[in-house]
C-alpha positions in Angstrom: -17.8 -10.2 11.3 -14.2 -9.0 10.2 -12.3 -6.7 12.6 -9.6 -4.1 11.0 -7.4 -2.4 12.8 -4.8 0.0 11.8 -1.8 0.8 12.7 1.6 2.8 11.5 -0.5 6.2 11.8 1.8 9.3 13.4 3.2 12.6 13.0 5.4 13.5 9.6 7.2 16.5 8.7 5.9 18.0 5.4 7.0 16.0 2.0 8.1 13.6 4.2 6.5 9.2 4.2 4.5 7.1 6.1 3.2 3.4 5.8 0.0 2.7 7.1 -1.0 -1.2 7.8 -4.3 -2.9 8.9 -5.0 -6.2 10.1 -8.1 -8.4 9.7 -9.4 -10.1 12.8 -9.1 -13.7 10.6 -8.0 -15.2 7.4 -10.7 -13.9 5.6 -9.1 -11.0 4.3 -8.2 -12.4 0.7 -12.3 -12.7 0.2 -12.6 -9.0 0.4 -11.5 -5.9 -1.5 -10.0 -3.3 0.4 -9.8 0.3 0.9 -9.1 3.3 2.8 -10.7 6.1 3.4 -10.0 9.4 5.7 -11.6 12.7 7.6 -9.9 15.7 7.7 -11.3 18.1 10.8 -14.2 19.5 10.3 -14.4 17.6 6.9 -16.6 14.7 5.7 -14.8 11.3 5.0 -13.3 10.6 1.9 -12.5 7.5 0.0 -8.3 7.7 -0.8 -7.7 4.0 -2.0 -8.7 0.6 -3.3 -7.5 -2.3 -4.0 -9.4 -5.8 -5.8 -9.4 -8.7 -4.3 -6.0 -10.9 -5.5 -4.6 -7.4 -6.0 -5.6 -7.2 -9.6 -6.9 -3.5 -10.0 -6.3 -0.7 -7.7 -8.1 2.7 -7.9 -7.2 6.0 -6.3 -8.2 9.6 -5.5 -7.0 12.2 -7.8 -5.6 14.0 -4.6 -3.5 10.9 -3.5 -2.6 9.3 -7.0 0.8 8.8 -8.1 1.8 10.0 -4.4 0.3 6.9 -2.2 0.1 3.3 -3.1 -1.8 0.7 -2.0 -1.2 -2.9 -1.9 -2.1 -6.3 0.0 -0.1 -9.4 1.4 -3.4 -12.0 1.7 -0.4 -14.2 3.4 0.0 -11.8 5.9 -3.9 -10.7 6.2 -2.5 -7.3 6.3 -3.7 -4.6 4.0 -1.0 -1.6 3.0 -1.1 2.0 2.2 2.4 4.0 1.5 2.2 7.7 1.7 4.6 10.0 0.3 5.5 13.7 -1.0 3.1 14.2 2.3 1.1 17.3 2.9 -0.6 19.0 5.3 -4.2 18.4 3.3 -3.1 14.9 4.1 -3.6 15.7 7.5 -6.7 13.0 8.4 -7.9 9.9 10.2 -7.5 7.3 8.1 -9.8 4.2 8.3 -8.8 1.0 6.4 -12.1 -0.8 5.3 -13.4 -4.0 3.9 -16.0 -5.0 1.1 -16.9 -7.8 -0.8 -16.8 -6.1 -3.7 -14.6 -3.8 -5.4 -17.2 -1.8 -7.3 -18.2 -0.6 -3.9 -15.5 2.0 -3.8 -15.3 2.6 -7.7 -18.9 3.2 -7.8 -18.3 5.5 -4.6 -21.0 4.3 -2.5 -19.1 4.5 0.8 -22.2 3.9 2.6 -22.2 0.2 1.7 -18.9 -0.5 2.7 -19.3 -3.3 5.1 -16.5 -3.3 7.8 -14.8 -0.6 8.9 -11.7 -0.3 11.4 -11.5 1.9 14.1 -9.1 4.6 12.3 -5.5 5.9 12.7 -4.3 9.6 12.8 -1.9 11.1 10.4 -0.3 14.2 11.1 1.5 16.4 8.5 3.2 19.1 9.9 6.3 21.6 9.0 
C-alpha cells in the first residue's frame, strides 16, 4: 500500500505560480508512474498530468500544457507539479496519484489508478 500526500497547495493571485509536491509513504515511488489529477466545485475530476516511471515521457492536459510541468526526484520519493500563468479555472483540489503503469493515464482510465492521496486545494483568485 503506498501513501501520497500532498502538499504546497494554497491561495494565488491570478497569472501568478505555485509548486505542488507529494510524498510516497516508502521508497517505492521510482516503481510507479505518477500523475495528478483535480476537481473543480461542482465538477468531475480531471486528469492534469503524468509522468513515466524514470521520468522518460510526460503527458498533459491540453488546458494545463505548456503552463504546468511535471517532474520527479525518485531520490527524494517526491513527485512535482509547477503551476504557472495560473487561472481561476485552475481553481481545484488537486490529488497526486500513483500507478504502475503509465498507460493508465494516457489511455485515460482514471478509474484504475491505484493509489490516490488525500488532495490539496488551490485557489486562484484576483
Amino acid at each position: 500500500q503506498v501513501q501520497l500526500v500532498e502538499s504546497g497547495g494554497g491561495w494565488v493571485q491570478l497569472g501568478g505560480s505555485l509548486r505542488l509536491s507529494c510524498g510516497a509513504s516508502d521508497n517505492t515511488l521510482n516503481a510507479h508512474a505518477m500523475g495528478w489529477f483535480r476537481q473543480a466545485p461542482g465538477k468531475d475530476r480531471e486528469f492534469v498530468a503524468a509522468i513515466s516511471r524514470e521520468s522518460l515521457s510526460t503527458f498533459y492536459s491540453a488546458s494545463v500544457k505548456g503552463r504546468f510541468t511535471i517532474s520527479r526526484d525518485d531520490g527524494k520519493n517526491t513527485v512535482y507539479l509547477q503551476m504557472n500563468s495560473l487561472k481561476s479555472d485552475d481553481t481545484a483540489v488537486y490529488y497526486c496519484c500513483a500507478d504502475p503503469y503509465y498507460a493508465t493515464y494516457v489511455q485515460g482510465r482514471q478509474g484504475d489508478v491505484e493509489y490516490w492521496g488525500r488532495g490539496t486545494q488551490v485557489t486562484v483568485s484576483s
